[in-house]
N, C-alpha and C positions, 0 to 999 in steps of 0.2 A: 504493500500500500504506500509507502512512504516512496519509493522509487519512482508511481504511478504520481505521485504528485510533484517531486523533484521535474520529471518529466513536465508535466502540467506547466510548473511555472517556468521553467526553461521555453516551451514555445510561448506562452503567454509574452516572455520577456522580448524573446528575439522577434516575434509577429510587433510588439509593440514598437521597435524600433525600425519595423520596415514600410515602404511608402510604395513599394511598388503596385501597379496597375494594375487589377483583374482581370480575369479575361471574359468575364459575363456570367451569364446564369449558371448554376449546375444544375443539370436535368438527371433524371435518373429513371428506369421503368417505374410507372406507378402499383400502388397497390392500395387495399383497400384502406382508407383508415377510419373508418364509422368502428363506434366505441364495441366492444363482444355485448352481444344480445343476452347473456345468462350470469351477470356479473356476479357472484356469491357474497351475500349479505345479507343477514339476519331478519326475515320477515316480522319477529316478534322481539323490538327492541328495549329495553329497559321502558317500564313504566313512568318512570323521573325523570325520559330524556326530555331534556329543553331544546332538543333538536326538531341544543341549536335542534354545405355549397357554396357559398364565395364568401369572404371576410370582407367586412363592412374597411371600406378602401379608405385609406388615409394618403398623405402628399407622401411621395415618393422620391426620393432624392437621385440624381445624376451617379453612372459608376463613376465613383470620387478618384479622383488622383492626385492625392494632396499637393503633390510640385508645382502641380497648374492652377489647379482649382483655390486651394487651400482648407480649410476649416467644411466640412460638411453642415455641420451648424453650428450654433453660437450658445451652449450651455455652460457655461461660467464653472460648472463645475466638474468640467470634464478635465481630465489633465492633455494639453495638447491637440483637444478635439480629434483622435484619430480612430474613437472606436468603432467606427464606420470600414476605414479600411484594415483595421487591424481582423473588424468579422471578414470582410470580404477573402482578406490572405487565408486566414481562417477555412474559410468553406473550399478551398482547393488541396487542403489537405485531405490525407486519404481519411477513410470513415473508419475510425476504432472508437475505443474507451479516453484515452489522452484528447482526441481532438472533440467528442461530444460532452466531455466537461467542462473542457474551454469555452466551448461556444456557451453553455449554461450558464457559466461564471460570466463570461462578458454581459449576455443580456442581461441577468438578473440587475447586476451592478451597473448596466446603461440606463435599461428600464426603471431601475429608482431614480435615478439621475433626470431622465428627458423619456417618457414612456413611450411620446410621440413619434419620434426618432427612432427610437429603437423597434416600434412598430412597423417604420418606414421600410426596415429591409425585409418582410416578409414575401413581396410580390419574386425576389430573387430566388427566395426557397421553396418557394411554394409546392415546386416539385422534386424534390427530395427529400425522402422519408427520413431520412435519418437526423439532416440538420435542421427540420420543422420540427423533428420531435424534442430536438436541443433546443430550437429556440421560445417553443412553447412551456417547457419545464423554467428557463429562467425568467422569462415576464409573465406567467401565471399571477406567481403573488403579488407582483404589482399592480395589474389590471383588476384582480379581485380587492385590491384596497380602495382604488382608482374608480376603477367601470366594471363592478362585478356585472353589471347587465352585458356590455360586450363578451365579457366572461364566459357566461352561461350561453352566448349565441354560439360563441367560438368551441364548445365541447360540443353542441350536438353534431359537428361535421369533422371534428379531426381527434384522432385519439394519440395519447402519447403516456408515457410512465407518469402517473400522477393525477392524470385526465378525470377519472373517477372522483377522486378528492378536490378537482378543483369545479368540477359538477356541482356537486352536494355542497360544497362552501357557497358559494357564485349563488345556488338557489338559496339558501338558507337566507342570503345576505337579499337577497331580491325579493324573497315573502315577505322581510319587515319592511323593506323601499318601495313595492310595486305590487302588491298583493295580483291586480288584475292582468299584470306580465309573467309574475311566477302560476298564477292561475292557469292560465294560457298554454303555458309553457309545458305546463304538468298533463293536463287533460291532454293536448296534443304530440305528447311523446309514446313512444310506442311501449305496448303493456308489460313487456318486460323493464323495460326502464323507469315502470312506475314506482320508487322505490317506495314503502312505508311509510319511515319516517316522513318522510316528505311533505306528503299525506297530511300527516296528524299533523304537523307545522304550520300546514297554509293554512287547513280548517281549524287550527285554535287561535289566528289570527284575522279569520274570517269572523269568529266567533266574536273578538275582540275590536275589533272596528269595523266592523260591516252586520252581518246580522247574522241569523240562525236561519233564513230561509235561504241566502247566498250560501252559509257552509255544506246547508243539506243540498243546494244544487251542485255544488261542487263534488261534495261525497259522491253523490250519483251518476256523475259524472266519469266517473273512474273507472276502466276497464279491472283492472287486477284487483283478482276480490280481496288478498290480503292489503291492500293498499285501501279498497274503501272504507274496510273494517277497522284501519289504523285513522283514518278521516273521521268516521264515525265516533271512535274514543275519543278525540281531540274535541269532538263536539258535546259530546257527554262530561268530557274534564269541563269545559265552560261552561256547561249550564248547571254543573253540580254546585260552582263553584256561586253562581251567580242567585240559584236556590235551586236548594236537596232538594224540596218537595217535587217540585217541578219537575225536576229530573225523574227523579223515582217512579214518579206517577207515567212520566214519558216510558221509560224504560219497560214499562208493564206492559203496556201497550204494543210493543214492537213483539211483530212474528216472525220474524226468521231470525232462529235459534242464535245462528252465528252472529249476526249482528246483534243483539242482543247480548251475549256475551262480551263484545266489545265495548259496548254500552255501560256494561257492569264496573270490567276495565277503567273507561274513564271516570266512571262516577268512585272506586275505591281510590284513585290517585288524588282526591280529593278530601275522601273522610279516614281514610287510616289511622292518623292520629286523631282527630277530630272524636269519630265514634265506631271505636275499634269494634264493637258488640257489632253494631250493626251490620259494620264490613265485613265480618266474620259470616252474617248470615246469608249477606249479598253475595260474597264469593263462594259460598255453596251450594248457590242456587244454578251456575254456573254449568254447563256440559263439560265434561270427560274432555281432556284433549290438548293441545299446545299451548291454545289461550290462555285456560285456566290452568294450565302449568306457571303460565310468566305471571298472572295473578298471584298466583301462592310465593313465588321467589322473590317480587317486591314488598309481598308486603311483611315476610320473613325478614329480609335486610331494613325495611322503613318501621319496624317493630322492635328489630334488635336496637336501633339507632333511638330510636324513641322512648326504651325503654320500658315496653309493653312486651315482657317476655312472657308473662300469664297466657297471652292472647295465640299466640306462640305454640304455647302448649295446649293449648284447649282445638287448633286449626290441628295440630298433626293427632288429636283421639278423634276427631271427628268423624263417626261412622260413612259419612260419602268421599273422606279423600280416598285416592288409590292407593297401594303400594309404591309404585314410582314417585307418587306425587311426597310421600312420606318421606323416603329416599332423600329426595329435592330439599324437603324442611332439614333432614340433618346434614347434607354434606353444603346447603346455605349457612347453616351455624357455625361449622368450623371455618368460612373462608374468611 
């Protein structure tokens, strides 16, 4: 490892110190890069989570040649202005591990500097897989500080190490900025991508600045049933939150089993501590099965934590838990 970075700053250095001319684009065979359709990720995630085709074109800069030209732009805080050609020498090296670090290092560190800029040399890579996926990894976190909305445009059409995570942050950060863009954004992705959490995020921000008939359109909205059923909690946490009765009384009423249980879900991440008795009899009203598995495991940790260990004990004699689900309560205790 230390060799591979010795290496690193050795071309970083001498590429810094060079001005020679590029010789144009690198093109390369394409291939696919839309993100894998089966991405693995926990459809039933903690109950307490707080969960959190063409690039929109920017100016373009001339192939720079410092000797003639000079300075590609004018960021005061660039040393020398050359990381324009320093990428350019850059991307005619050959494609290993040494030179797609480099290129990460320089965007990240241009990209905090001048995002604009640094954005600017995409139309050069656009078709090379290897140094689009370089250059996507070092201005990710800028843009998601910057323009999570460009963000979140930029993952549904090109995928790179990290692309998933800069997904899920980009939407996170766009549900509390743009409710009816991440709305949009979610209903119109295809239903493997519909992830969960997501889900319960937008509808508990639906819940909290829009209303209860917009979350439940949205809910129903949702192709992925685990995803509408994580919507549906989100909307059960707010309205437990806003009045139990209400709630409770709602939850009676709903007929399909599963949703219901979700229901349950959101309205216990609400009374746990509050009214442990009760919760106790709402999550045993509960069906057999995954759900009400991640019921019993929150509220074993939001129990131990809260110091209702009684409650604890009285959930693992309960005549309707399972054996696994029992299981679940003791190897929850020892973690």
């Amino acid at each position: 490892m230390r060799a591979l970075f010795a290496q690193l700053t050795i071309v970083i250095t001498l590429l810094t110190m060079s001005c020679s001319k590029p010789e144009g684009t690198t093109t390369k065979d394409s291939e696919s890069e839309s993100p894998p359709e089966n991405t693995t990720i926990s459809s039933f995630p903690d109950l307490d989570s707080t969960v959190p085709g063409e690039l929109p074109t920017v100016q373009t800069f001339a192939e720079p040649n410092l000797e003639l030209t000079g300075p590609v732009h004018e960021s005061p805080g660039i040393v020398d202005n050359q990381e324009a050609q320093v990428a350019f020498d850059l991307l005619k090296m050959e494609n290993g591990p040494a030179k797609s670090l480099a290129l990460t290092e320089l965007f990240r560190r241009w990209a905090k500097d001048d995002l604009d800029a640094a954005m600017g040399i995409l139309p050069y890579i656009a078709n090379d897989i290897e140094n689009k996926r370089a250059f996507f990894r070092g201005v990710a976190p800028e843009l998601l500080e910057q323009d999570p909305e460009r963000l979140l445009d930029i993952t549904k059409d090109h995928w790179w190490q990290g692309q998933f995570e800069a997904y899920v942050h980009s939407m996170m950060k766009v549900a509390d900025s743009n409710l009816d863009l991440a709305v949009d954004s979610f209903t119109n992705t295809v239903e493997g991508k519909q992830y969960p959490y997501l889900a319960e995020k937008i509808a508990r921000n639906l819940m909290d600045d829009r209303s209860l008939e917009e979350a439940e359109a949205f809910a129903l909205s949702i192709d992925r049933p685990e995803a509408r059923g994580m919507a549906i909690q989100g909307i059960y946490n707010r309205m437990t939150k806003q009045d139990p009765v209400v709630a409770a009384t709602s939850i009676d009423n709903l007929t399909d089993p599963t949703f219901r249980d979700y229901a349950v879900r959101g309205l216990i991440q609400q009374t746990a501590n509050r009214s442990p008795e009760e919760t106790l009899v709402w999550t045993m009203t509960m069906e057999e099965g995954e759900v009400r598995e991640g019921a019993v495991k929150f509220l074993v940790r939001r129990w131990r934590v809260g110091g209702n260990q009684e409650f604890i004990e009285k959930m693992i004699e309960h005549p309707r838990l399972t054996k696994q689900e029992r299981d679940v309560i003791r190897q929850s205790t020892k973690e």
